[in-house]
N, C-alpha and C positions, 0 to 999 in steps of 0.2 A: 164182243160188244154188239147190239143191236140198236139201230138209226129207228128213232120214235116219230122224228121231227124233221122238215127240212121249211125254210120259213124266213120272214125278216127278220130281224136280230128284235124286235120289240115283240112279238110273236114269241119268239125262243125263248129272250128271257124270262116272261110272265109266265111261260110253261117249266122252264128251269126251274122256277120258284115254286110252284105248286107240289111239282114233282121231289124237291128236295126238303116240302115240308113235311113229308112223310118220311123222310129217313134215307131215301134214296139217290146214291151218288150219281150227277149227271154230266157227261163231258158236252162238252161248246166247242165245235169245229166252228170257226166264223172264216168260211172261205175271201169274203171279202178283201180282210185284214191282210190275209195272206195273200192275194193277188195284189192289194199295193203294195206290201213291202218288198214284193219280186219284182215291181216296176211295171207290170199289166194292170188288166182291168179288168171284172168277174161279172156278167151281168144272171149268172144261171142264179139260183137258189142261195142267196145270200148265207144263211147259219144252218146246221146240223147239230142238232142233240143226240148223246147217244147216251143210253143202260146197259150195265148187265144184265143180259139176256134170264137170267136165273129171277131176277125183279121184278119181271114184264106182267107178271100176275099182278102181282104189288099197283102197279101203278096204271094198269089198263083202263081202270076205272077214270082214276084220275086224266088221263091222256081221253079218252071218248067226253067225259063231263067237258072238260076242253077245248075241242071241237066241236061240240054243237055250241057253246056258248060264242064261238067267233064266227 
């Protein structure tokens, strides 16, 4: 798995979404979620996307259109 993304979750998801309109499975780490339900607090880099790395062709494009647009 290769990390595309690390970001706010409103960030993550609108890139989720583009990225899985092409066909492409995307995992949602939301470190957040997980620092409350352990009973701490997360202030680093809220959410993490990741691909298979074998996709990253696929979706490169999609992933830079992306980022310039935010």
């Amino acid at each position: 798995m290769m990390k595309v993304f690390s970001g706010s979750d409103i960030l993550a998801s609108a890139l989720k979404e583009k990225i899985e309109e092409i066909g492409v499975e995307v995992l949602k780490k939301d470190n957040i979620q997980s620092a409350r339900l352990g009973g701490f607090g997360n202030l680093d880099l809220a959410v993490e996307l990741f691909i298979d790395e074998r996709y990253f062709g696929k979706v490169n494009d999609v992933i830079e259109q992306f980022r310039m647009d935010i």
